[in-house]
N, C-alpha and C positions, 0 to 999 in steps of 0.2 A: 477385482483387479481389471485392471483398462490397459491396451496401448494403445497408444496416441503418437501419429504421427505430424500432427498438426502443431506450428508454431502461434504464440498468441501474438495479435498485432494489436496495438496499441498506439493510434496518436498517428498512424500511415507507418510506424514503421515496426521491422517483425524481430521478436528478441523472443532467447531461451526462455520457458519458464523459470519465473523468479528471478532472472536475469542471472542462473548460474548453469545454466546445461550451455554446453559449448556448442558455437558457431558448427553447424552443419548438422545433419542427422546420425544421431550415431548408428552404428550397424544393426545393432538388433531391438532399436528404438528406447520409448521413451515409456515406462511402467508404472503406474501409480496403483498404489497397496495401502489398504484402511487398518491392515493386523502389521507388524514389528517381526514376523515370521513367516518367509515367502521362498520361492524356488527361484535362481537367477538362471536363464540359459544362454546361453555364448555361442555364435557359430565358430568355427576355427580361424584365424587369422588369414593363416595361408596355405600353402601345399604341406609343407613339414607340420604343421599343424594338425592337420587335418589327417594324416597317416600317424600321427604322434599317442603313443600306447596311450597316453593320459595329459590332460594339464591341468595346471594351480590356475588357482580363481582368486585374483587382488581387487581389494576394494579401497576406496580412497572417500571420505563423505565431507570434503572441504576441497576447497579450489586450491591450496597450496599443501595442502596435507600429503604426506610421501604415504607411499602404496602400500597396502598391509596384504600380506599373503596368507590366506584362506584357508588353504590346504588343496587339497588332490580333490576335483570334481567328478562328476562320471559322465564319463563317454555313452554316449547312446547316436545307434545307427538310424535313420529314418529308414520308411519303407523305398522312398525312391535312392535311397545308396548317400543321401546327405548327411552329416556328422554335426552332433549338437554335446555341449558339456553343460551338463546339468549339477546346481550345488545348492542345499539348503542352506538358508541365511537368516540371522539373528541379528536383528538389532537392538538397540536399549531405546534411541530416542526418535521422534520424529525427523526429518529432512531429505536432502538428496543424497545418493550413495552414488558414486561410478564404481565400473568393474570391468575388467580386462581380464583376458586369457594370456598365459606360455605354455610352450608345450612343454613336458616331460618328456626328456628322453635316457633311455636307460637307468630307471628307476629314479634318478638325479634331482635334486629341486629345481624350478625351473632359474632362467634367469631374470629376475625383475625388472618393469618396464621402467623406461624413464621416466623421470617429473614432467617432460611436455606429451608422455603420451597418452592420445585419444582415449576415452571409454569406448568400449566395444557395446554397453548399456549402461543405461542411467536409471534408477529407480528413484521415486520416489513416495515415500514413507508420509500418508496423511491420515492420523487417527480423529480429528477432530471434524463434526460437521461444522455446514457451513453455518454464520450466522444470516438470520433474516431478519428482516420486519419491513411492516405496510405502515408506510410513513404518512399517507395520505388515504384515505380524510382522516382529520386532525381528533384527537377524543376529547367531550364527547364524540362518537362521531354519531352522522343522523341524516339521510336522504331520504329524498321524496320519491315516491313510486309511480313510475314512467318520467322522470326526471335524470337527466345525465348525473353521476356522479365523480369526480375526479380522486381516480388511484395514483400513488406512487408508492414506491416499493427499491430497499436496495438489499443487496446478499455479498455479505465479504466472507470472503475466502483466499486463500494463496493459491489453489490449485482449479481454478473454475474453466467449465468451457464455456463457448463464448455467447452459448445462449442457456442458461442453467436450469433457469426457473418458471413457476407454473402457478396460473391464481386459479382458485376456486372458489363459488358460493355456493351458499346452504341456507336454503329457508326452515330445514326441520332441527335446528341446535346440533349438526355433523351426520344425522344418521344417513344421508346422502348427500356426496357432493358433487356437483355440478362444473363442468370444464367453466372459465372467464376466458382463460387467455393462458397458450404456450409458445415455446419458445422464445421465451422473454429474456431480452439483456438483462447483467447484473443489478444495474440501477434504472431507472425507467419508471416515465407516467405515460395514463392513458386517460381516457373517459369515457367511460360505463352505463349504458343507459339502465335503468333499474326496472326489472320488470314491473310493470302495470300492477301485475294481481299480487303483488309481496305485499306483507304489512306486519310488523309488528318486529320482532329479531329477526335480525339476518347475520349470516358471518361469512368474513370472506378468509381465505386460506391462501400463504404464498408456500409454496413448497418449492428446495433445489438441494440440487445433486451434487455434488464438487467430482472431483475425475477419479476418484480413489473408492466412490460411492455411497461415501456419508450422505446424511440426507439429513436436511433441516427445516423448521416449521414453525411457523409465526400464523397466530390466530387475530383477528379484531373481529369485536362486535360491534355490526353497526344498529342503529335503530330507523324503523322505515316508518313512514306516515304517510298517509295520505292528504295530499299538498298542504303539512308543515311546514310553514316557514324554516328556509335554513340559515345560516351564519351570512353574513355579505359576504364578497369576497376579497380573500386575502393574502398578502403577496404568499406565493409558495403553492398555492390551490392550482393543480394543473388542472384543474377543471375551469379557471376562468381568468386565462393568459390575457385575453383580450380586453379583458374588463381591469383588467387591475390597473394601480395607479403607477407603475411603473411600465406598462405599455408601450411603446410607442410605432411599433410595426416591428422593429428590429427584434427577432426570438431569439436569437444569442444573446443580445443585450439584453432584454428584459428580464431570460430568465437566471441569467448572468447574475443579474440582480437579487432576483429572490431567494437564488440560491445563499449569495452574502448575505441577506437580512435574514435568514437562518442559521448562519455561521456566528453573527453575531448575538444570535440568542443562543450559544453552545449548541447548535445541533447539527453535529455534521454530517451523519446520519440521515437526518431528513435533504439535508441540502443536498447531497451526493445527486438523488435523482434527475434535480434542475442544473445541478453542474455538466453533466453528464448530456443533460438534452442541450444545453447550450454552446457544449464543442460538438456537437453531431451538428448543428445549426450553420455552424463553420470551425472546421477543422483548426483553420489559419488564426483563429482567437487565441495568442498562445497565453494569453494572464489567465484562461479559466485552466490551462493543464496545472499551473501553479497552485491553484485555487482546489483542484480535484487532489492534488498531491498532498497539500495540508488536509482537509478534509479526511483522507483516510489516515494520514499522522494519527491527527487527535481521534480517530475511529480506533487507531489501535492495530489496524491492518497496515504494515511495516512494509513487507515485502510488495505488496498491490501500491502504495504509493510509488515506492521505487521502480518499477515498472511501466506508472506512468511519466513517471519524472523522465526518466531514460528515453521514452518513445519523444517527449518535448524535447529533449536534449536533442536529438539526431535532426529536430526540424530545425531547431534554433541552440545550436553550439556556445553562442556567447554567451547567453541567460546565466547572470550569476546567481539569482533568485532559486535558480533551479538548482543549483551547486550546492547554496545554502539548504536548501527543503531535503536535498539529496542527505545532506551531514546528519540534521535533524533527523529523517527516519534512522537513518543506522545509530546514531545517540540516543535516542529516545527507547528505541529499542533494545539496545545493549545495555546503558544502565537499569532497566528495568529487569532486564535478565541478570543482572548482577544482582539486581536487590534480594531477588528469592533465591539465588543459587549461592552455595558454599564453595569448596572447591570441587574439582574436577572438569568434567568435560563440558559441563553446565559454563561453570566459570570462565574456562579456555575459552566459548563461543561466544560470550560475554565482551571481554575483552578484543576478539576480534573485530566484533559489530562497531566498538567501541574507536579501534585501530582506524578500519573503514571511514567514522566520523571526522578521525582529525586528517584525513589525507582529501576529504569532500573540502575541510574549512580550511585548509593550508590553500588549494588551488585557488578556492572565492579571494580570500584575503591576496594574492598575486594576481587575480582578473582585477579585482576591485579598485585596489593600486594603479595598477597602470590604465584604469578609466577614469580614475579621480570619482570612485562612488564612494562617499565618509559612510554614507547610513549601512552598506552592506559589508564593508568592511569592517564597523562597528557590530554589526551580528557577527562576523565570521568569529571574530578576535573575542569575544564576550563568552561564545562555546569554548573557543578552544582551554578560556579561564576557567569554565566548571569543571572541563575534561580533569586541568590541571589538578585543582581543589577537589572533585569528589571521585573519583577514581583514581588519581594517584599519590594524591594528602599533598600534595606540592602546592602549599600555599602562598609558597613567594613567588613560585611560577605563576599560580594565579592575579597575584598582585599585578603583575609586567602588564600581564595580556589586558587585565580591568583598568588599570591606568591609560594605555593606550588609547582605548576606545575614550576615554573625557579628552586625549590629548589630540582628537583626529580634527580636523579644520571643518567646521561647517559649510554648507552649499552656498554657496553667492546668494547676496537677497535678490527677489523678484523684482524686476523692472517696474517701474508704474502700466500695469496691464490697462487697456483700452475698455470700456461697458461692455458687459459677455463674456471676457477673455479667460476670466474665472471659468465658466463652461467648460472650457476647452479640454481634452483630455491631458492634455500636453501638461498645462497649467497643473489639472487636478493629481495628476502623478508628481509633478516632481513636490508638490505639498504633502504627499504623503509619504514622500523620502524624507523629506525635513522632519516630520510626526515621527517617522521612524527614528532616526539618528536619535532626536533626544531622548525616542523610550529605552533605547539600549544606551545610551548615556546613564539615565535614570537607573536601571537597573542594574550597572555596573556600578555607579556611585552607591547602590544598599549592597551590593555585598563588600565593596572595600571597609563601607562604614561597620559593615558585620567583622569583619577580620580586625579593624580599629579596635572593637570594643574587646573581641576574645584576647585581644593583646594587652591589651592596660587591663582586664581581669586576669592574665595570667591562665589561662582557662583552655583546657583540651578540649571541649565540649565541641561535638561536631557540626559543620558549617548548617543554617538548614537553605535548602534544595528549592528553587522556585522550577514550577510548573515549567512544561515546553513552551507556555503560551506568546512566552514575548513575537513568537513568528509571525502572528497575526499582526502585529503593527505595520510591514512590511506590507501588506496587502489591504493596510487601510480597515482593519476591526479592533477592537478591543481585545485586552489581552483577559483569558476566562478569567 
């Protein structure tokens, strides 16, 4: 168990974890717990509190969920005369919990808080470690000895501090290993010189911690030779930024780059690291916070993309792209939690991720409108059809929203552009709005044509479900 008084900043600006602990520091901070079975303690409110024979411990584990009463806590005195109510608590799933005190007075139940009021503590409940892996060098992998080598490495988790992780080598197959490098951001490359006198197996070890105290571990073996030729270099190799053919001085752009030429081979994972060094490069790049936000989408880390999505949000308010990516993690999320969950509280939380989605694509579809953007109003409207169709069986609702999107006006053609002009990034963007609009064009036309045929078959047969992937068109990739 950890408390943590520190907010995570992300993108310049500073939000709750997971963006659901409320604005401010609550009073008796912020608790992260790896066991479902933990002690809560509360200082008293106020004066009547604080002389109060006893009080009820309410806990609430949703941002809108009304306050569930506990029962009777115990009172316990400090040695300097301070008063603390101490309560064991039970929970069934992972997440955040608030909890607030009343007092008791004369035997009485207390009175419950209101819906807007404060946690007095926040816990949060993390059984899973974090995931890792050393994304660089690529396998096989294989360095020369006294030769630099280029690592990168990323660690998702919901709950991380801001410097998690820890590399280590080992020349004898683990029987001891050796510091590389600590205090490491979540995603990050560096370059490693390889000792002279290594040869033969080596392995390196990323080890991290999340705030709850799990701990996770990713092994690669590399093989060392004495000056072996290695691989030329290739985009994504932070070992050889300067050499590579997307170079050009500019290390936001370049690595900007290679980060997408990884994305576009499905690896988001590996690309996180070069995304990550490319807004550290400049902050003000705000298409790479887009870029980091899908990236952990299709990583599967839900809540970390929302987070960074939100920190781009506060730099740049207009961004509908980010509106969209924002709907996508809570939809991608939610139905996937709906796929393995039956009913209950699984399902409830399901459905809310779910709620969240259509109120991200309801806002895009009215930014989008009143910008005159077809392509991103054609994704908003294209979710909000699956929402329709695979979570609420409203197939004619889905028809409306998939019609829509073929019926939305295309971009004006390009001008006759000047020798060069194509370069321009100006140019190259709104060509990949145009690429966009028609893949969600496209992809709304196969599921009307799927609804067409279930219809002239007569047929319940359930719709089938395409991939999140069409989001990548919007960012200029291929859809996986």
């Amino acid at each position: 168990m950890r408390i943590i008084a520190r907010a995570l900043i992300v993108c310049g600006a500073v939000l709750g974890f997971s963006g659901l602990v409320p604005a401010g520091e609550p009073l008796d901070g912020i608790l992260y717990f790896a066991g479902r079975e933990y002690v809560v303690t509360v200082s008293p409110l106020d004066e009547e509190s604080r002389n109060a024979e006893n009080a009820d411990l309410y806990e609430r584990s949703g941002v809108e969920a009304a306050w569930k009463n506990l029962g009777r806590s115990e009172r316990i005195v400090l040695p300097d005369g301070g008063v603390r109510f101490l309560k064991l608590v039970k929970v069934d799933l992972d997440g955040v919990y608030r909890y607030t005190s009343r007092p008791v007075v004369g035997g009485e139940t207390s009175s419950p808080p209101g819906p807007d009021s404060p946690p007095q503590a926040v816990v949060v409940v993390d059984a899973l470690p974090p995931r890792v892996r050393i994304v660089r060098p690529p396998d096989p992998a294989r360095a020369v000895a006294g030769e630099a080598m280029g690592i990168a490495w990323v660690v998702l988790d919901e709950n991380l501090d801001e410097f998690p992780a820890v590399l280590q080598w080992s020349r004898d197959d683990g029987d001891v290993w050796r510091l590389l490098a600590d205090n490491l951001l979540p995603a990050g490359e560096m370059v490693w010189p390889v000792p002279s006198d290594v040869s033969g197996r080596m392995l390196l070890k990323l080890v991290a911690a999340d705030m709850a105290g799990n701990r996770g571990s990713s092994v690669k073996l590399v093989e060392v030779g004495g000056g072996t030729p290695v691989p030329a270099p290739i985009p994504g190799d932070g070992a050889c930024v300067a050499e590579c053919p997307q170079y050009d001085g500019n290390e936001a752009w370049s690595h900007y780059l290679m980060a997408a030429d990884l994305m576009r081979r499905n690896l988001p994972l590996e690309a996180l690291p070069y995304y990550w060094r490319s807004a550290r490069e400049d902050p003000d790049f705000l298409d790479v916070w887009a870029d980091i936000g899908l990236a952990y989408i299709e990583a599967g880390a839900y809540k970390t993309a929302r987070e960074t999505l939100l920190g781009a949000m506060r730099r740049s308010p207009g961004r509908i792209d980010l509106r969209l990516l924002m709907g996508e993690s809570f939809q991608a999320e939610g139905m996937g939690l709906l796929a393995r969950s039956g009913f209950g509280e699984d399902r409830n939380a399901a459905l809310q991720l779910i709620e969240g989605a259509e109120g991200w694509y309801e806002r895009a579809v009215e930014a989008a409108s009143r910008e005159s953007r077809p392509s991103e109003s054609a994704a908003a409207l294209y979710r909000l059809g699956e929402i329709r169709c695979f979570v609420e069986n409203d197939r004619d609702g889905a028809r409306v929203y998939w019609r829509k999107v073929l019926e939305l006006p295309g971009p004006q053609p390009d001008a006759a552009l000047p020798e060069g002009a194509a370069e321009d990034s100006r140019y190259r963007r709104h060509a990949r709005m145009r690429a966009a609009l028609d893949a969600w064009r496209n992809w709304a036309r196969g599921y009307l044509e799927q609804l067409d045929a279930l219809e002239r078959a007569g047929s319940d047969e359930p719709m089938r479900a395409r991939k999140i992937g069409p989001s990548r068109a919007a960012i200029g990739l291929d859809a996986p």
